[in-house]
The first five atom37 places (N, CA, C, CB, O) and aatype in JSON, in Angstrom:
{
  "aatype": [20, 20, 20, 20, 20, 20, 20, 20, 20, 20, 20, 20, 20, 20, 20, 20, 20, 20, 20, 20, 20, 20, 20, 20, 20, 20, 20, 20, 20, 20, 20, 20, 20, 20, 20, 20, 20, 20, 20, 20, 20, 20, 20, 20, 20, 20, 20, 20, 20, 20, 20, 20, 20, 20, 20, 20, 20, 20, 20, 20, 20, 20],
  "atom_mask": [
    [1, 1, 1, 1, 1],
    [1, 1, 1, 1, 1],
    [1, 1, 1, 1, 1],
    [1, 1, 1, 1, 1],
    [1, 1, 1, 1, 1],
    [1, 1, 1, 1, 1],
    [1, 1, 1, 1, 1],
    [1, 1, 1, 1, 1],
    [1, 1, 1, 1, 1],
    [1, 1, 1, 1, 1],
    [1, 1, 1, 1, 1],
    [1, 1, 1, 1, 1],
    [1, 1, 1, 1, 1],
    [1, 1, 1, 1, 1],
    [1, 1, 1, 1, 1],
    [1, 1, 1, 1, 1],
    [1, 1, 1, 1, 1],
    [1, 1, 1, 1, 1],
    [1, 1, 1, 1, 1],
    [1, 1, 1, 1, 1],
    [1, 1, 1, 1, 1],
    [1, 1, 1, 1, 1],
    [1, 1, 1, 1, 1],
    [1, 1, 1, 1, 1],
    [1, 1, 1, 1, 1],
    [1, 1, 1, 1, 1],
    [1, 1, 1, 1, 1],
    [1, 1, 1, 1, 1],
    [1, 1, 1, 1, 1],
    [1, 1, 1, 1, 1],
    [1, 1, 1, 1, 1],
    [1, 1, 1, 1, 1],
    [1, 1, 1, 1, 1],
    [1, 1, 1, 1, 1],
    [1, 1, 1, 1, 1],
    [1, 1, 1, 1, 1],
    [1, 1, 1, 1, 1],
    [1, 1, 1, 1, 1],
    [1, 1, 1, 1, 1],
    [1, 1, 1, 1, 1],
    [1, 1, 1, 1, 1],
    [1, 1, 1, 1, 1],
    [1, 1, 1, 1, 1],
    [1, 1, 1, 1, 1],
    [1, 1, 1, 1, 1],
    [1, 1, 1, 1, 1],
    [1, 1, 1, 1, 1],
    [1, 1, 1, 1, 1],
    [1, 1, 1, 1, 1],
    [1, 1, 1, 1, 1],
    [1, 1, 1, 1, 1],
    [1, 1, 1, 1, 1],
    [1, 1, 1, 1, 1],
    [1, 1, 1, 1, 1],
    [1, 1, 1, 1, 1],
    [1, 1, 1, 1, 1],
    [1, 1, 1, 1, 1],
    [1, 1, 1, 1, 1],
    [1, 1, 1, 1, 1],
    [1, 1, 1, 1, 1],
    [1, 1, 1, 1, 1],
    [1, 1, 1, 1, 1]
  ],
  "atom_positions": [
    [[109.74, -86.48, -109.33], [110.56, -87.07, -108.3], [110.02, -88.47, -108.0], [110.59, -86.17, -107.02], [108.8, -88.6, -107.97]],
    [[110.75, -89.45, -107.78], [110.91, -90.78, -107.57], [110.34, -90.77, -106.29], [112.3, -91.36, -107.71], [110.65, -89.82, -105.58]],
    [[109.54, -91.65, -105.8], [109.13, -91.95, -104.18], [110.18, -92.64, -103.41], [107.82, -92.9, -104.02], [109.99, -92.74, -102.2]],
    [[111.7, -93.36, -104.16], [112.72, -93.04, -103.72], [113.52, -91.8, -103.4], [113.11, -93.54, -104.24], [114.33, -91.75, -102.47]],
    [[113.33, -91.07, -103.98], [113.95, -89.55, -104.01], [113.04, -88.82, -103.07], [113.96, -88.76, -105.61], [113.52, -87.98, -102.31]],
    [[111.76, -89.08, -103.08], [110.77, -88.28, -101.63], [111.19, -88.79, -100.69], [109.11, -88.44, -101.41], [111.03, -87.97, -99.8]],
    [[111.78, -89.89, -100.18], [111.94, -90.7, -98.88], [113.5, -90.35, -98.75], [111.52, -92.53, -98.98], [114.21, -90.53, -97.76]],
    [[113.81, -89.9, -99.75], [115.51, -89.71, -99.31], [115.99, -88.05, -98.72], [116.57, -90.04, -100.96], [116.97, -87.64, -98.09]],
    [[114.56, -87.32, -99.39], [114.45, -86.06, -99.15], [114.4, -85.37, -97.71], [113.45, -85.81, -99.78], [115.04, -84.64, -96.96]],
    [[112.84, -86.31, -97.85], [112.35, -85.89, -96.05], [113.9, -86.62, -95.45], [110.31, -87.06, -95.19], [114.53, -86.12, -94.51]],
    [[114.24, -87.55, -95.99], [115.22, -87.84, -94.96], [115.92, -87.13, -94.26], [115.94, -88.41, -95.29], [115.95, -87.18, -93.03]],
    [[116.82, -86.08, -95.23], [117.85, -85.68, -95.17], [116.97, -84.07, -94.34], [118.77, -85.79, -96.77], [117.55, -83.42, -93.47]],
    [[115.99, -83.81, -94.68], [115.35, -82.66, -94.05], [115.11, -82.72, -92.52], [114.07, -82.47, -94.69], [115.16, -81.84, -91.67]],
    [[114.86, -83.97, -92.45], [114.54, -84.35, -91.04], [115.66, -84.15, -90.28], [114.08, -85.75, -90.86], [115.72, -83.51, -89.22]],
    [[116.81, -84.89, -91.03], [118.42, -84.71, -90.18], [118.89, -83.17, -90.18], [119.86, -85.69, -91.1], [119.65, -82.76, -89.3]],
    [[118.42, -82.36, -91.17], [118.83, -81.37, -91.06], [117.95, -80.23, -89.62], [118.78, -81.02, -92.55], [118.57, -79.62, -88.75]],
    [[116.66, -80.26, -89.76], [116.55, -80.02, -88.3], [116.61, -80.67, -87.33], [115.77, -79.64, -88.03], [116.31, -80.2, -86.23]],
    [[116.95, -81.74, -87.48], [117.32, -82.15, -85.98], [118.85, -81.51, -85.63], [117.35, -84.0, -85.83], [119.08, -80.83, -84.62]],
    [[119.53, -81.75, -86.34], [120.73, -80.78, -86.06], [120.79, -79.25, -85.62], [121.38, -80.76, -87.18], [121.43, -78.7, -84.72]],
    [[119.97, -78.81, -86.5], [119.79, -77.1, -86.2], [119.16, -77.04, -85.22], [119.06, -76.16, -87.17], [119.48, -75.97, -84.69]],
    [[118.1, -77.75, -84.36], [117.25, -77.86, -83.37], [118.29, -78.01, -82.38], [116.19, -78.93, -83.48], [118.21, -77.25, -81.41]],
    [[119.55, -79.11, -82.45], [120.75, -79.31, -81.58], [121.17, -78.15, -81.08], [121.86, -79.91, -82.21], [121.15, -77.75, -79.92]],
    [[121.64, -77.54, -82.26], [122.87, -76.38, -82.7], [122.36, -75.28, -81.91], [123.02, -75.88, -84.52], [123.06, -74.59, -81.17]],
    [[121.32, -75.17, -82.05], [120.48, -73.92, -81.77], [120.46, -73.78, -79.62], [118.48, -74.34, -82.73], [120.71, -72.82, -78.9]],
    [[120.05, -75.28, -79.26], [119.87, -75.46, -77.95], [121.1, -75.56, -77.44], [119.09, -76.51, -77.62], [121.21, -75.16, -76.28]],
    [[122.33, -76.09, -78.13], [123.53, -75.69, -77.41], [124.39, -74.46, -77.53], [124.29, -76.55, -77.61], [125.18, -73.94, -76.74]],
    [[124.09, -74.25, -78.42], [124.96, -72.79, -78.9], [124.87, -71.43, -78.61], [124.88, -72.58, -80.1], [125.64, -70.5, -78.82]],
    [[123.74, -71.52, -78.05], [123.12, -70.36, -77.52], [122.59, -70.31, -76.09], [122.11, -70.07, -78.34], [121.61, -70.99, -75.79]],
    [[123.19, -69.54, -75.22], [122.61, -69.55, -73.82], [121.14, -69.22, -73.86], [123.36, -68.52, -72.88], [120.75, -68.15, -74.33]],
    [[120.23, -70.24, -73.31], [118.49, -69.53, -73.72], [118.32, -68.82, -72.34], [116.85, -70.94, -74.06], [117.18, -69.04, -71.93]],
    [[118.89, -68.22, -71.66], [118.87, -67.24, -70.34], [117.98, -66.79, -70.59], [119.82, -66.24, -69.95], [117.62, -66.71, -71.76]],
    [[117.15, -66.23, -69.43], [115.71, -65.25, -69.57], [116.5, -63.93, -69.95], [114.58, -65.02, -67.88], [115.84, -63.17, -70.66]],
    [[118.05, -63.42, -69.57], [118.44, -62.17, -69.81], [118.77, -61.68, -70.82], [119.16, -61.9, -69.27], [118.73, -60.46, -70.99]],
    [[119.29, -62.74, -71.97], [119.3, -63.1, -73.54], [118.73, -62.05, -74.5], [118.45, -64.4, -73.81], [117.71, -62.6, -74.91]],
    [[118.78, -61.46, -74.8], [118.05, -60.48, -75.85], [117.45, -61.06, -77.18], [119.07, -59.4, -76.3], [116.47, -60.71, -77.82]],
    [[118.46, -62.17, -77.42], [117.91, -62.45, -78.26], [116.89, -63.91, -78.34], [118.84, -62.28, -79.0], [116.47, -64.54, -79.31]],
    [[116.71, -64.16, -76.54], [115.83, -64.96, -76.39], [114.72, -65.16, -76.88], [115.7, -64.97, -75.63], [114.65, -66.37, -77.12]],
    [[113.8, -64.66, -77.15], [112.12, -64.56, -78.07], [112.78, -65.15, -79.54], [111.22, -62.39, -78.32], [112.57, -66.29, -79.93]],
    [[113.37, -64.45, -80.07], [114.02, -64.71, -81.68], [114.29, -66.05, -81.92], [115.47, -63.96, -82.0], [113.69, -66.74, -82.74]],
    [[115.76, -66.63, -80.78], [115.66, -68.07, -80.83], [114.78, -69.04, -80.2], [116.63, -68.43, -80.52], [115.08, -70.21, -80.39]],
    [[113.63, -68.77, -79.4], [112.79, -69.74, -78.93], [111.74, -69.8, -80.03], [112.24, -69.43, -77.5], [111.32, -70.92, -80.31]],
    [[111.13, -68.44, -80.89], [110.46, -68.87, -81.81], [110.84, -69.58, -82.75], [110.03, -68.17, -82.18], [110.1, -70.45, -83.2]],
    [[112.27, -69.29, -83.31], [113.15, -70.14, -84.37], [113.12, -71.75, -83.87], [114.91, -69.52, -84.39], [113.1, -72.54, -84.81]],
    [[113.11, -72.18, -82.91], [113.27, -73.54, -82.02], [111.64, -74.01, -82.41], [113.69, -73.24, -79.97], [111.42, -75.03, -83.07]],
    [[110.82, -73.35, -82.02], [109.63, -73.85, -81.67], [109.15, -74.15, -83.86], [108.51, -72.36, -80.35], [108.64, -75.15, -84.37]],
    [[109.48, -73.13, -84.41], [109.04, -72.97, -85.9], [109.87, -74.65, -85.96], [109.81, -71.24, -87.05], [109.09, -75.53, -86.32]],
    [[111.28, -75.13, -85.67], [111.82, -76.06, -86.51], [111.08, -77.42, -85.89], [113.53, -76.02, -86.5], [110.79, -78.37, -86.62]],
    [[110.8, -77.4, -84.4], [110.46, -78.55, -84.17], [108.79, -78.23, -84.51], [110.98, -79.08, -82.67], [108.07, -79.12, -84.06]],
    [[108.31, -77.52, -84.97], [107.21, -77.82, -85.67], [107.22, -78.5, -87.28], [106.57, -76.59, -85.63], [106.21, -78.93, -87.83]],
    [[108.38, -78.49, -87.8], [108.45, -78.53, -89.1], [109.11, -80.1, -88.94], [109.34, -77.21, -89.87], [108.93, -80.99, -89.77]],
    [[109.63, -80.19, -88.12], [110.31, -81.28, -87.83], [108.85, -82.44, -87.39], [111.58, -80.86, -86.53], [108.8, -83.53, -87.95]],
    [[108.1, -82.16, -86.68], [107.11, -83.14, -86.29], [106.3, -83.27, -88.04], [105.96, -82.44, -84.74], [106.26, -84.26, -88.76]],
    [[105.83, -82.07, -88.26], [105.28, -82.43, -89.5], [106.18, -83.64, -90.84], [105.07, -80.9, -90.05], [105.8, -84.7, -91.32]],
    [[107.2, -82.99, -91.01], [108.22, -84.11, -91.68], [107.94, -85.8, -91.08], [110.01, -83.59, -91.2], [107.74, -86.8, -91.77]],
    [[107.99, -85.71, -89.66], [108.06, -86.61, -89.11], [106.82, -87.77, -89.6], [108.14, -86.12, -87.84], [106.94, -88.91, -90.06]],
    [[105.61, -86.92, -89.29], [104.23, -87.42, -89.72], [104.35, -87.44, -91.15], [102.98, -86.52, -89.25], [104.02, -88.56, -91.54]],
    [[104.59, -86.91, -91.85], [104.66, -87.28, -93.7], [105.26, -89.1, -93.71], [106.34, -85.86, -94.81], [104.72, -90.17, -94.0]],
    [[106.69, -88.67, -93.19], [107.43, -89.82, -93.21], [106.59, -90.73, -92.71], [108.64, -89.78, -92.53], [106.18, -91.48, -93.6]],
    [[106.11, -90.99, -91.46], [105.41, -92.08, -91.56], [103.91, -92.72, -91.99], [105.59, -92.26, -90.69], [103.35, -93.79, -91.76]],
    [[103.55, -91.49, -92.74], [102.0, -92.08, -93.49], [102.48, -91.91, -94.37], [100.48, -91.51, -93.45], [102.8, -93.08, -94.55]],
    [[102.97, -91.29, -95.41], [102.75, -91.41, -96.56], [104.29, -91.83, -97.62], [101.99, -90.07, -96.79], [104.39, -91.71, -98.84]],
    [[105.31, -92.3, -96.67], [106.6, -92.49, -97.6], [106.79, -93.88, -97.39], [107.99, -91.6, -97.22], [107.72, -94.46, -97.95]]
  ]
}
């Protein structure tokens, strides 16, 4: 892969959780009464972890 093609990658990865990170916080009532509250706050917390890491790649090393 091209270090054009790595920078176009993370790109598009990055946009993709930021969207699902969106999707996720509007689409779903995060109510404490929620059942399936735990499920989507860990799912939230896993993307914006993956999302900061992307983030940090992108800016040291692309």
């Amino acid at each position: 892969m091209t270090p054009q093609q790595e920078r176009k990658a993370v790109s598009y990865a990055i946009n993709f959780l930021r969207m699902s990170i969106q999707h996720l916080e509007q689409s779903f009532p995060l109510q404490e009464d929620n059942a399936m509250k735990p499920l989507l706050d860990m799912r939230l917390l896993e993307y914006k972890d993956d999302l900061k890491e992307l983030e940090k790649i992108q800016a040291t090393h692309l």
